[in-house]
C-alpha positions in Angstrom: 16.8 -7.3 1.7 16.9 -10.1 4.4 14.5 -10.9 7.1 16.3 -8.4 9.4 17.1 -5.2 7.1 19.7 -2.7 7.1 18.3 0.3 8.7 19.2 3.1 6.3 20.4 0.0 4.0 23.2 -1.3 5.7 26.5 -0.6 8.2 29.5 -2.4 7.0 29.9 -4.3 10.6 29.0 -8.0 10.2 28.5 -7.7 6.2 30.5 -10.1 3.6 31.6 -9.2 0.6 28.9 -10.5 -1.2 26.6 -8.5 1.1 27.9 -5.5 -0.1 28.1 -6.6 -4.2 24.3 -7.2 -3.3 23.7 -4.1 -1.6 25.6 -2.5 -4.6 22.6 -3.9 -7.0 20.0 -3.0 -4.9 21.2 0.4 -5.3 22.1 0.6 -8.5 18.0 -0.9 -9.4 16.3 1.7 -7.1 18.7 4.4 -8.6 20.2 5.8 -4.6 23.4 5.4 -3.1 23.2 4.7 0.5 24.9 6.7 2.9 24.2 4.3 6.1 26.6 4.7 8.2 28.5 2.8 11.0 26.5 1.2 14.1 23.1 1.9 13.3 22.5 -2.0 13.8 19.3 -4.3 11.9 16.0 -3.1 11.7 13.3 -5.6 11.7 11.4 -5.5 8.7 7.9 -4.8 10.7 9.4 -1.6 12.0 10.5 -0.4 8.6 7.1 -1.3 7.2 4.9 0.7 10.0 7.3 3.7 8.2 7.1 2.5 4.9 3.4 2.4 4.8 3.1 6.3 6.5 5.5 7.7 3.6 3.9 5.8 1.0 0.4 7.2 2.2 2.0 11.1 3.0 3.7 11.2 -0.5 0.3 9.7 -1.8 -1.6 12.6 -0.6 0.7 15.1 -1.0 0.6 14.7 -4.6 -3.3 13.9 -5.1 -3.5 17.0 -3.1 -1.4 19.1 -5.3 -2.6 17.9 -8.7 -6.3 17.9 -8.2 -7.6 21.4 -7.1 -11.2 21.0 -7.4 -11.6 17.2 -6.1 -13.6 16.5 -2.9 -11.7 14.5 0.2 -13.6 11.4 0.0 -12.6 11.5 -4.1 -8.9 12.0 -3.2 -9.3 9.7 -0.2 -10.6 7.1 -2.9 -7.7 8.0 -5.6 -4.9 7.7 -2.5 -6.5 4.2 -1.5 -5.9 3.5 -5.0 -2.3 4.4 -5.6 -1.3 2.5 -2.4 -2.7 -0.5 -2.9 -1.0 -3.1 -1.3 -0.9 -4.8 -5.1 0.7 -1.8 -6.2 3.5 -2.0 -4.2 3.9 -5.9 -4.7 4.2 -4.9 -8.7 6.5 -2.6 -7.5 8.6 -5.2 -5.7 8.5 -7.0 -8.5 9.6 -4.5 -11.0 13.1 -4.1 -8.7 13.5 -7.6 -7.9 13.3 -7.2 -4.5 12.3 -11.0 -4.0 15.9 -12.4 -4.1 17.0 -9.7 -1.7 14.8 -11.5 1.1 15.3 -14.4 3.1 12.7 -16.3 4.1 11.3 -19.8 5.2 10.1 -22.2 2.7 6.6 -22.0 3.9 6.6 -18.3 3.1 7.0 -19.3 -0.7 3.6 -19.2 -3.0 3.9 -23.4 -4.6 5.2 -21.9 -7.9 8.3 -20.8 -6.0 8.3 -16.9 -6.0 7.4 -14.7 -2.9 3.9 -14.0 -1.7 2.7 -10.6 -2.9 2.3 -9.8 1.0 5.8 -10.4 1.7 6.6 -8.5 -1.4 4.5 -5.4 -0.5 6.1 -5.6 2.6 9.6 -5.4 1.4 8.8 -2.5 -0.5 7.1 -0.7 2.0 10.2 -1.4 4.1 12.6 -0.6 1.3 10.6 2.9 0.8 11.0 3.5 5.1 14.7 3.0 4.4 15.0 5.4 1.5 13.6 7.9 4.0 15.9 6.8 6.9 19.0 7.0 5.2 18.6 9.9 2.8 15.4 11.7 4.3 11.9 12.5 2.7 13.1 14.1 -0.3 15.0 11.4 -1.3 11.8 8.9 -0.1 9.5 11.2 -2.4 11.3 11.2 -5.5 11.4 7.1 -5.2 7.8 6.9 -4.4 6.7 9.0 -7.3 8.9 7.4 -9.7 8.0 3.5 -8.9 4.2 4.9 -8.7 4.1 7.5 -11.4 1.9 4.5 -13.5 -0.7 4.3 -10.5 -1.5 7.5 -9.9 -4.7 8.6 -11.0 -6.2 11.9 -12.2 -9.3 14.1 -10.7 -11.3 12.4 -14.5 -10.5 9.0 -12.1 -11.7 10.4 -9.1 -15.4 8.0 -9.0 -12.9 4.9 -9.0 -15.2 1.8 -8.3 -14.6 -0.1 -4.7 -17.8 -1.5 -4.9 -16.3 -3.0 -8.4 -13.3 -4.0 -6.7 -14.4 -5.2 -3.5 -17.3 -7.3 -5.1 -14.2 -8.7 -7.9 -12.0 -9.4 -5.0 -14.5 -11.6 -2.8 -15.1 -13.8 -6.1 -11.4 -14.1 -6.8 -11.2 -15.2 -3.3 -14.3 -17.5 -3.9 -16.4 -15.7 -1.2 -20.3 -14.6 -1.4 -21.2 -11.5 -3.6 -20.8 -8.3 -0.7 -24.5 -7.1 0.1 -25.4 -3.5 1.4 -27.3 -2.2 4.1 -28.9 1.2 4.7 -28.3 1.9 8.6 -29.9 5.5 8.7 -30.6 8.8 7.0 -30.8 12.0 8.2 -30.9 16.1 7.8 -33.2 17.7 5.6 -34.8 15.8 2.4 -32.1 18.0 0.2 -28.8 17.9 2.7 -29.5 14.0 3.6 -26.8 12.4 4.8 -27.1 8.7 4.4 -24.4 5.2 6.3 -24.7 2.3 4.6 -23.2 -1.3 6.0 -21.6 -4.0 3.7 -21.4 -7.6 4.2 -19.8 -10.5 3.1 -21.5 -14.0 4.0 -23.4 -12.0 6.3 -20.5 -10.7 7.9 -20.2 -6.6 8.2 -16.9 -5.6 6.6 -17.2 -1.7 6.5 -19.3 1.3 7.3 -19.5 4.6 5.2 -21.2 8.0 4.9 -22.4 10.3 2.0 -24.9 12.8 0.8 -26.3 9.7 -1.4 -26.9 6.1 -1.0 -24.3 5.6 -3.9 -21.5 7.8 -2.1 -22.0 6.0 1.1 -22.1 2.8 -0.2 -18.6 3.5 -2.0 -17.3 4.3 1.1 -18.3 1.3 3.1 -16.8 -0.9 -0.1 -13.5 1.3 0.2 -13.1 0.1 4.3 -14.2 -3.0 3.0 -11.6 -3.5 0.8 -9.1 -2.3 2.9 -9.8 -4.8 5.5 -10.0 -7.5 3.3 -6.2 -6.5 1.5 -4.9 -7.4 4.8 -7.4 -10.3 6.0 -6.7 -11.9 2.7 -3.4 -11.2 1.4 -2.4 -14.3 2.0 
């Protein structure tokens, strides 16, 4: 999958014959024929991924939604955030072997020589918006579910920890311990609803609300975390 990427994989206009032997793998790893047809031209990557990233959170949701009756939106919110993790979908990436599929500069490359895991998420987000392109949602879902079948989390997992994770990602990053902050209360002593605000190095990172201190503090680290995944993929 080059820089510039087949839009519904590939049309045979301007492709080699080792395009297409590469094209072939591709397919044969993600287990989908592509139908793409003539003239629908390159897509940039960037485009495929603003799909990419929608299906992957849909299908996400979909699912969670499905399979877990009884669990509360902010737990299934918390479980989707999970599942689509922009690590996720680099393992993914990895797992198919997307990395020699994309052309990029050497400056892109991590100094052991393989991909960042930003480009790779990337590429599989874009991979996942091309799956849909070419042979629609149904044909998107089943991928989706099959590369994240080993992510997905039950309604048991539903209390997964972002304060945990967002406080083990700033010291991976070697960044100060994230600090919280109550910001207000309010409602009746037994239907409070309280906001909390974290920081890192004195910086606010994410705001969240819940009917406890603990809820809303999970729910600042969860916007937290999600800012930081793209601040500091690289």
């Amino acid at each position: 999958m080059p820089h510039k990427t087949a839009k519904g994989f590939a049309s045979s206009k301007g492709f080699s014959c080792e395009d297409f032997a590469r094209l072939s793998e591709l397919e044969e790893n993600i287990g989908y024929p592509a139908n793409g047809g003539e003239g629908r031209g390159l897509e940039s990557n960037e485009r495929l991924e603003f799909i990419g990233d929608a299906i992957l959170q849909f299908v996400a949701s979909e699912y969670l939604y499905r399979e877990n009756a009884h669990a509360t939106e902010g737990a299934l919110t918390m479980m989707r955030s999970s599942i689509v993790a922009r690590k996720h979908c680099a393992a993914m990436a990895k797992k198919l072997g997307l990395g020699k599929y994309v052309l990029v500069g050497k400056g892109e490359k991590e100094t052991a020589g393989g991909l960042k895991n930003s480009i790779l998420a990337n590429t599989f987000e874009a991979l996942v918006a091309s799956l849909y392109l070419d042979g629609g949602i149904k044909q998107a879902r089943r991928f989706v579910l099959r590369m994240l079948k080993e992510c997905m989390p039950t309604e048991t997992t539903a209390d997964h920890n972002f304060k945990a994770q967002l406080q083990d990602t700033c010291q991976k990053s070697g960044r100060p311990i994230p600090s919280y902050r109550l910001i207000s209360s309010e409602g009746p002593e037994h239907q409070k609803t309280f906001e909390v605000e974290v920081s890192i190095g004195g910086l606010p990172y994410g705001r969240g609300k819940g009917t406890s201190k603990k809820e809303a503090q999970q729910q600042a680290a969860r916007e937290a975390v999600e800012r930081v995944r793209n601040m500091w993929a690289e």
